[in-house]
N, C-alpha and C positions, 0 to 999 in steps of 0.2 A: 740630661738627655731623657727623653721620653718618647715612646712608639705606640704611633697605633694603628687600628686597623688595617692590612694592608700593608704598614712597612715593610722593609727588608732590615729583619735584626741585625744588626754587627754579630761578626763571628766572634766565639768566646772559648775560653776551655775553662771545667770546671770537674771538682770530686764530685761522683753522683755514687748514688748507691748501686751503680753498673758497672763503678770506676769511671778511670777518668774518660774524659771526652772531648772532641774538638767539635762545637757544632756542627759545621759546616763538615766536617766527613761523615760524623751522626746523623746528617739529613741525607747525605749523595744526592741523588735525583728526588726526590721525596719533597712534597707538603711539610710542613712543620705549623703544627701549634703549640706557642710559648706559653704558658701560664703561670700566674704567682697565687699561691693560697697562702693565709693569713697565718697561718702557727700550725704546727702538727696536732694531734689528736683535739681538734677543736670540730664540730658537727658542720661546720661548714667545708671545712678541708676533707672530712670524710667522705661526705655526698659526694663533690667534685671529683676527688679523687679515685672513688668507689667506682660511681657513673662512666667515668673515662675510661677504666681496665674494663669493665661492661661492655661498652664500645670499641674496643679493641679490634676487636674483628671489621667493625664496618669500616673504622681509619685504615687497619691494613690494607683492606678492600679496595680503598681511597687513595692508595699508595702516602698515608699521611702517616706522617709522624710526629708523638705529642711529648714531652716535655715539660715537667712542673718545675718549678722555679720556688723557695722558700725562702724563710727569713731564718728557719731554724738554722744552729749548723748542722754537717752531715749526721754525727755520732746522733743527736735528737731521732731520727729517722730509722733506727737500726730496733725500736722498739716494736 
């Protein structure tokens, strides 16, 4: 399965480093952008990542909420 632009993701639950979560409660009413980045502490997951918390305020503003998706597992993330 693959999505793009524009889909409507399947709902999922997953460990995140907020705990767990059901997408679709974690979105409510809200925008949602999914993202995957490549590996943690790699200069491109950084930018992405970095740039997004940056933005924050304007997605809130947005009523959007964003979502990174990894390959790592959780414990990797807790560095």
């Amino acid at each position: 399965m693959s999505l793009r632009l524009g889909d409507i993701a399947p709902n999922f639950k997953a460990q995140t480093t907020q705990g767990e979560i059901d997408f679709y409660e974690y979105l409510g009413d809200s925008w949602g952008i999914l993202f995957s980045h490549p590996a943690d502490y790699t200069p491109v997951c950084t930018t992405e990542l970095g740039r997004t918390a940056h933005l924050s305020e304007e997605f809130r503003r947005r009523n959007t909420k964003v979502i990174a998706i990894s390959v790592d597992p959780l414990d990797k993330h807790l560095g």
